[in-house]
C-alpha positions in Angstrom: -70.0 -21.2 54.3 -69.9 -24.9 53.8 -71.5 -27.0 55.9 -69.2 -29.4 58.3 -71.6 -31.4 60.3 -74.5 -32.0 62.3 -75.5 -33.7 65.5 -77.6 -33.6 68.4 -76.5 -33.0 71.8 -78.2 -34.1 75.2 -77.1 -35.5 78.7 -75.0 -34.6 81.4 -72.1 -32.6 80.0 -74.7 -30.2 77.6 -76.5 -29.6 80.8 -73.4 -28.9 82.3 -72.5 -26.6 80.0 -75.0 -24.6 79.1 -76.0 -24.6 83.0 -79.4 -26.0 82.0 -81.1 -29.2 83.1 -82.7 -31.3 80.1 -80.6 -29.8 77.2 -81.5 -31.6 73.4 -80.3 -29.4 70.8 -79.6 -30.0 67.3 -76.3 -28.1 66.0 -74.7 -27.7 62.6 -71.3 -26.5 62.1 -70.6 -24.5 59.0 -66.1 -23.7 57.7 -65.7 -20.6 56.5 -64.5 -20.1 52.7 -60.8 -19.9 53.8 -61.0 -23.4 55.6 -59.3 -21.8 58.5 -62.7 -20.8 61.0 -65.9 -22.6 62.2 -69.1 -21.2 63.7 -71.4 -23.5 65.5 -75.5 -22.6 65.3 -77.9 -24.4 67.6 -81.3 -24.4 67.8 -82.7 -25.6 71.4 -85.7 -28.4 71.3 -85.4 -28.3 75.2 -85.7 -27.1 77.2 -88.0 -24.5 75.7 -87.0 -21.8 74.6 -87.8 -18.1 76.1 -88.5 -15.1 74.0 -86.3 -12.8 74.6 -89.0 -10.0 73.4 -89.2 -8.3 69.8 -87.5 -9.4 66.9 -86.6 -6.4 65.3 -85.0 -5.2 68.3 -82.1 -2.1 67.7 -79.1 -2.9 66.5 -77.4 -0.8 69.6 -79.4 -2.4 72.4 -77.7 -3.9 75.6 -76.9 -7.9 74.8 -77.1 -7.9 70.9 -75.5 -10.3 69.7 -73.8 -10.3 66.2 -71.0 -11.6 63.5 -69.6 -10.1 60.8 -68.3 -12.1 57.5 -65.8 -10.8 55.4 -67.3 -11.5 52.0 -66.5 -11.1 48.2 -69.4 -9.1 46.8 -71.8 -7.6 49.5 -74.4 -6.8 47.2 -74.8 -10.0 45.3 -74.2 -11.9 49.3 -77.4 -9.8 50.5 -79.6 -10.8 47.4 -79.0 -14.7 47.9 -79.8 -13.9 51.4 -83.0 -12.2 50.8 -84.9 -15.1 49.6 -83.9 -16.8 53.2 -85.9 -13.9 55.2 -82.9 -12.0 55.8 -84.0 -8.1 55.7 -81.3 -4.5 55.6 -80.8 -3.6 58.7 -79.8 -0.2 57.4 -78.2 0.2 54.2 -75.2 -1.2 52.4 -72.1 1.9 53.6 -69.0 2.9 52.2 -66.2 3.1 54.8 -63.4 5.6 53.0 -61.9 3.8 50.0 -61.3 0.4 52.5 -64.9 -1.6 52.9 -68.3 -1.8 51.8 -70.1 -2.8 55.3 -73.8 -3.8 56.0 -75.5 -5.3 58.7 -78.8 -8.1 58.0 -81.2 -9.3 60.1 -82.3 -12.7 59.7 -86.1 -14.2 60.0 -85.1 -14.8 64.1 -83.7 -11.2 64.7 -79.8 -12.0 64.5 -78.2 -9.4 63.3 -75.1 -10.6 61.2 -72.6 -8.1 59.5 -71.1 -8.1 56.6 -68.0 -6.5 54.6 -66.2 -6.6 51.6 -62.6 -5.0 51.5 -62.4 -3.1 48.4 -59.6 -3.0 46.0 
């Protein structure tokens, strides 16, 4: 993913939003290989935020949230990651003769899939 842009958001219309009083975030939005998607992360400087309990949570518990990235080569995708605290959730899976899937859990719990068609 490529990096787009970054900013920081605060006033009225990112507390009208988010439904939060006092929002200042910073945000970074990243294209996706293809050109054709975007994802915006954020990461909250107020107001502060709440711990929504253990990071290493299940990956089937209520309000999980997750991606999942097509990618080219899952196993060589999950080594660059590595070195960025991202840990297996599982192991990498073979699904039939279609996809090599995985899921990863970064250093703040996300879980983020991953899958690489196979040819």
């Amino acid at each position: 993913m490529e990096l787009e842009g970054r900013a920081e958001v605060e006033g009225l219309v990112a507390d009208q939003c988010t439904g939060l009083d006092g929002v200042r975030c910073d945000i970074a939005t990243v294209r996706t290989p293809d050109g054709h998607s975007r994802l915006e992360l954020a990461k909250y400087r107020s107001p502060a935020v709440i711990s929504a309990g253990p990071r290493n949570r299940p990956h089937n518990i209520l309000g999980t949230h997750r991606v999942m990235f097509a990618v080219d080569d899952i196993e060589d995708t999950v080594a660059r990651l590595r070195p960025h605290g991202a840990e297996l959730v599982g192991e990498i899976a073979r699904f039939e003769d279609s996809y090599l899937l995985c899921y990863v859990r970064g250093p703040e719990g996300i879980i983020v899939g991953l899958a690489e068609q196979l040819r």
